[in-house]
C-alpha positions in Angstrom: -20.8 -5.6 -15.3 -18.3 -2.9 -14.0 -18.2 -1.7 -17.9 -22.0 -1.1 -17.7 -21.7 0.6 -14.4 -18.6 3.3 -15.3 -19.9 4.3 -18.8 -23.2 6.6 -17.6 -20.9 8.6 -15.7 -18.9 10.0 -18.7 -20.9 12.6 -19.6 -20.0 14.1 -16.2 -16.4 14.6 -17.1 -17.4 15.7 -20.5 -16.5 12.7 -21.8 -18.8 10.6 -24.4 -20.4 7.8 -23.0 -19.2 5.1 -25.4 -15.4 6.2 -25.0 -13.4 2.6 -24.9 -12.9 1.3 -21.7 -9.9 -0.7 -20.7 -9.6 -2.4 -17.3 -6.2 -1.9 -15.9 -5.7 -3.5 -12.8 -8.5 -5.5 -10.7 -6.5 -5.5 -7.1 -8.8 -4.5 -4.0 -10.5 -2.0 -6.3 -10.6 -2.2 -10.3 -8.4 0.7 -12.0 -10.0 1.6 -16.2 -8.8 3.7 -18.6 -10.6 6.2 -20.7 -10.1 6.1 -24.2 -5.8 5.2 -23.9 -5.4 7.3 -20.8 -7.2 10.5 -20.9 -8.8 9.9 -17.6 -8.4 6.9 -15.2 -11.5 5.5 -13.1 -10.9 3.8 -9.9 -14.3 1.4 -9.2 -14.2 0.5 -5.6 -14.9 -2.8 -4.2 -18.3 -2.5 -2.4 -18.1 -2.1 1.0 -14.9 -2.3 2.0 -14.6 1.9 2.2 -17.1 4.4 2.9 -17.8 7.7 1.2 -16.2 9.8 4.1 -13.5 7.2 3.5 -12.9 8.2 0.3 -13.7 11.4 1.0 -10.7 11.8 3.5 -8.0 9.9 1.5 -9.0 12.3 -1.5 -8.6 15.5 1.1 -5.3 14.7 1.9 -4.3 13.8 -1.7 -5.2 17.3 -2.8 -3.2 19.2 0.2 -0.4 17.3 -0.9 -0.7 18.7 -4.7 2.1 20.8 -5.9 4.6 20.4 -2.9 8.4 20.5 -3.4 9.9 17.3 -3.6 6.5 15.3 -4.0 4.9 13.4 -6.9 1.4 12.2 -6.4 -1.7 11.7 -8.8 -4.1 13.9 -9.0 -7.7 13.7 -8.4 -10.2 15.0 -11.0 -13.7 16.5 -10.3 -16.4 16.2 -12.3 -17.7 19.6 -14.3 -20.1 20.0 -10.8 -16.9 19.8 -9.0 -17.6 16.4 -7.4 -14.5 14.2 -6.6 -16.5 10.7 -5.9 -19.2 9.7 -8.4 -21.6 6.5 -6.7 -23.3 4.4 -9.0 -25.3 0.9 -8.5 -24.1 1.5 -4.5 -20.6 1.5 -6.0 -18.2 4.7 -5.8 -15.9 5.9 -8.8 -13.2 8.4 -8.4 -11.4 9.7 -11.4 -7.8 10.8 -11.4 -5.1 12.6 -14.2 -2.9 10.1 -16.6 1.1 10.4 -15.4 3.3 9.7 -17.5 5.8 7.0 -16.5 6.5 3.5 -15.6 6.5 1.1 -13.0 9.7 0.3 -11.6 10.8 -3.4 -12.0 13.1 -6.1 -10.6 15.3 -5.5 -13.5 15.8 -2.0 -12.7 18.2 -0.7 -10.0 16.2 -0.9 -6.8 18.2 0.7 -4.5 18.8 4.0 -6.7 15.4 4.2 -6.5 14.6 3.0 -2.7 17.0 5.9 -1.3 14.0 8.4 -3.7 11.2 6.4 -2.5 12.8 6.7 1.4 12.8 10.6 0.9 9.6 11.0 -0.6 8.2 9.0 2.3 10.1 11.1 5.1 7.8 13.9 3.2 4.4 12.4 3.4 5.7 11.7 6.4 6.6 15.3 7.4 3.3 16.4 5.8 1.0 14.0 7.8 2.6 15.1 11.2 2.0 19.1 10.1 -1.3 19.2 8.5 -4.5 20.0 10.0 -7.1 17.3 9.2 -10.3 18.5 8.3 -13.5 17.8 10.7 -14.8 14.4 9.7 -11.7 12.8 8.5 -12.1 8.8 8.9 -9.7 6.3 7.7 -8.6 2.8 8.4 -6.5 1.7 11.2 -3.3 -0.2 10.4 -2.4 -1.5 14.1 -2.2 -5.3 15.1 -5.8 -5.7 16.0 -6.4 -4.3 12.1 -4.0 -6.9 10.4 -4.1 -9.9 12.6 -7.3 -9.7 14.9 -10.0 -11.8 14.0 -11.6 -8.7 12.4 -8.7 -8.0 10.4 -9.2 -5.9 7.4 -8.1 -8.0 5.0 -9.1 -11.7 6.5 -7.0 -14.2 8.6 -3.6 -15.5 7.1 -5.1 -19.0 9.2 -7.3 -19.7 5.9 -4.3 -18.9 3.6 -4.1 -21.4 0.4 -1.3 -24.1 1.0 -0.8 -23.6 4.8 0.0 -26.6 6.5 -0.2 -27.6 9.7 3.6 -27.1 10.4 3.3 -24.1 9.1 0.4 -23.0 10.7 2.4 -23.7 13.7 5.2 -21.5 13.0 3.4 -18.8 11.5 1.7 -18.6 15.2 5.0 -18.5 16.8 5.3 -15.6 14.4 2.2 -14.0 15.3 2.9 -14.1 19.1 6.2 -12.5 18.6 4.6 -10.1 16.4 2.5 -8.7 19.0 5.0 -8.7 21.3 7.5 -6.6 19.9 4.6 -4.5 18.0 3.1 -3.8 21.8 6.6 -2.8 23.3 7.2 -0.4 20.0 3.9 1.1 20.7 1.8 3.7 19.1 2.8 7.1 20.1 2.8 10.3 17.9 6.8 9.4 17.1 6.1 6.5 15.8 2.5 6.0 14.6 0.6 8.5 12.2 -1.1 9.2 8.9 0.8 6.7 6.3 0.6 5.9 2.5 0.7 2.2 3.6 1.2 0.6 0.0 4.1 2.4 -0.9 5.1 -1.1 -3.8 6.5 -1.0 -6.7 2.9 -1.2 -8.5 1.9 2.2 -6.7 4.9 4.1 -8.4 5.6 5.3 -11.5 8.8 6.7 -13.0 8.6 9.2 -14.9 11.0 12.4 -16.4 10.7 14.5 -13.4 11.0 11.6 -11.0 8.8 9.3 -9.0 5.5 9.7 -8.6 3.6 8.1 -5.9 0.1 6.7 -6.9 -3.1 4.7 -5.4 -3.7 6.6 -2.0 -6.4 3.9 -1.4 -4.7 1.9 1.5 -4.1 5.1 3.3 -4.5 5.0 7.3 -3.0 5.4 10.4 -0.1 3.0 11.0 3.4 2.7 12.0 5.5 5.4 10.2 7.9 2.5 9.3 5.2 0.0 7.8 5.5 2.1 5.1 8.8 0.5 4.2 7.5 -2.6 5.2 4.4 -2.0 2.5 7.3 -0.9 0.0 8.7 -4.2 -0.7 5.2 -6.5 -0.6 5.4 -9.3 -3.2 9.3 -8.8 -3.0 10.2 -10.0 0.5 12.5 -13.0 -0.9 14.5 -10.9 -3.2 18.2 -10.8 -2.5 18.3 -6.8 -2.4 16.1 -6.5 0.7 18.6 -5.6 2.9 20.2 -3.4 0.7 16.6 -1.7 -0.1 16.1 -1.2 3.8 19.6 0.8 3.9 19.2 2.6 0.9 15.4 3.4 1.6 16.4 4.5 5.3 19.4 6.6 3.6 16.7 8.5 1.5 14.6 8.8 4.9 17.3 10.0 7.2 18.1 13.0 4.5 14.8 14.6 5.3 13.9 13.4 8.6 15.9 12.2 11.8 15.0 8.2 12.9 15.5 7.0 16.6 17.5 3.8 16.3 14.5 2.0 17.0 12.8 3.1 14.3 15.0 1.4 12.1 15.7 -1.7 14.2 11.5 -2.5 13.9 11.7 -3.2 10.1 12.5 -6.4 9.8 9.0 -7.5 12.5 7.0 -4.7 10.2 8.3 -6.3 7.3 6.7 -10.0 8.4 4.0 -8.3 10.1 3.0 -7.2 5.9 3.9 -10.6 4.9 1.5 -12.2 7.2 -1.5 -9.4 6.2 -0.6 -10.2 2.5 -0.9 -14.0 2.8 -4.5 -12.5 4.4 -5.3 -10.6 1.5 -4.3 -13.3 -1.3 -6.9 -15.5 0.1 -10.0 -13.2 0.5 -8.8 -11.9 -3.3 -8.8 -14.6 -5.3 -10.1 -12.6 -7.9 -7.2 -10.0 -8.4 -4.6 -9.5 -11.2 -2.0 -10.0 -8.4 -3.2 -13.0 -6.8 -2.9 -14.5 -10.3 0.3 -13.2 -10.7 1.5 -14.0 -7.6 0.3 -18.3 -6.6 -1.5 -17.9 -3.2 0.1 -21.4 -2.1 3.5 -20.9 -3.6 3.1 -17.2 -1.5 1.8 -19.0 1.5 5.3 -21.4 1.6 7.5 -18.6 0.8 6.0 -16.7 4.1 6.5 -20.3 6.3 9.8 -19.7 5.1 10.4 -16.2 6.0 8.6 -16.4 9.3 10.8 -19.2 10.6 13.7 -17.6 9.9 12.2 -14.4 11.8 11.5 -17.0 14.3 15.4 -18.5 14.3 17.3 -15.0 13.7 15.3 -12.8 15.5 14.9 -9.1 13.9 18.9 -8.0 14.9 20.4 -10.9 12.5 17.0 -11.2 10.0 19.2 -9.6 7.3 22.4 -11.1 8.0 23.3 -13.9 4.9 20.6 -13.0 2.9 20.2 -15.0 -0.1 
């Protein structure tokens, strides 16, 4: 179906319209290749953004292209200069192959978490500084968005393997959630134009250093979700607290933190856990979910949430195992 859908618009990138076709990555949108790389084709899922959605996150994506210290994919325009293609009610955006790989669990994190903390201090830096242009719309990433019952990505209440006792606690977690989240607030120092899915998934290494993809997710959040974001799917590992002080090392090179800041990543980190265990169940049908084990996911954020709950967010690192 998608196939049938991505090969008429080819010929618009000069490209022939029975060039092979790989599907890469079916996550909230489905990611193909043409022929081994030349071009990469990002279907969206329908309905979930709109064209001035798209639009926007593509705007910002180009200002960023070219900027000292900062890695990030590059859009492609058709030869009429369009950036989003729609076809069957479905949009398409193309983007240039990088070269590089996706870090691992094998490699050394933290090396890399101090990079990824500076490159986000940047976007960061960029986000604050740049005038949007007139019309630019994307998502909001405040509580309401991840746990009000018209969150973005569905309620962690229908999650796959959630108990009662767990649904218990992970309430407890919710109510704390908000609490802290409303005293942090969302003023200008602490709430802007983010990335928000800064994972390992979305980088690539490569020779001249990491490179940032997949601006899809991009919204106006907490500056400090986009750590939060940076270790979805990797919450449990043993590393996390080392990845928090390396990644705010990296951050506090380029731009100054109030001790707040840094004190909130341990809530924004199970506030992403909870809007994850969201996601899993309204996409069944993703490469990750697969991957991942919705209920086994679902237990594993029980877990995390009561010790949230036990800790609180001063000790949440202390002992980690």
């Amino acid at each position: 179906m998608s196939e049938r859908l991505l090969r008429p618009i080819l010929p618009r990138y000069g490209l022939a319209a029975e060039m092979p076709l790989t599907l890469v990555n079916r996550s909230e949108n489905e990611t193909w290749s043409v022929d081994g790389g030349t071009l990469f084709l990002r279907l969206h899922r329908d309905g979930y953004h709109s064209r001035s959605e798209i639009a926007s996150e593509l705007a910002w994506l180009s200002a960023l292209q070219g900027l000292p210290g900062l890695n990030c994919v590059r859009p492609v325009a058709d030869r009429q200069e369009h950036l989003i293609q729609t076809v069957g009610g479905r949009h398409v955006v193309a983007f240039a192959p990088v070269a590089g790989r996706e870090p691992t669990l094998r490699d050394d994190l933290g090396s890399w978490f101090a990079h990824l903390g500076a490159i986000t201090a940047r976007l960061h830096a960029h986000a604050r500084a740049w005038p949007r242009p007139p019309g630019f719309r994307r998502k909001r990433w405040d509580a309401a968005a991840v746990l009000g019952p018209c969150a973005h990505w569905g309620q962690w209440r229908a999650a796959e393997g959630l108990t009662a006792d767990g649904r218990s606690i992970l309430c407890r977690l919710e109510a704390l959630l908000r609490e802290r989240l409303a005293a942090y607030g969302t003023g200008p120092e602490r709430f802007g134009l983010i990335h928000g899915d800064l994972r390992l998934a979305n980088l690539l290494i490569g020779d001249d250093g990491l490179w940032v993809i997949d601006f899809d997710d991009c919204g106006f959040g907490w500056w400090m979700y986009d750590f939060a974001a940076a270790v979805s799917f990797i919450e449990t590992d043993r590393r996390l607290p080392e990845l928090a002080a390396r990644w705010l090392e990296g951050y506090r090179r380029e731009r100054p933190l109030a001790p707040g800041d840094a004190a909130m990543l341990p809530a924004l980190v199970m506030l992403r856990r909870l809007q994850l265990t969201a996601w899993l169940g309204t996409r069944a049908d993703s490469h990750t979910a697969a991957d991942v084990g919705a209920a086994s996911f679902t237990e594993h954020t029980v877990a995390l949430g009561q010790r949230f709950l036990a800790c609180g967010a001063s000790r949440f690192w202390e002992g980690w195992t």
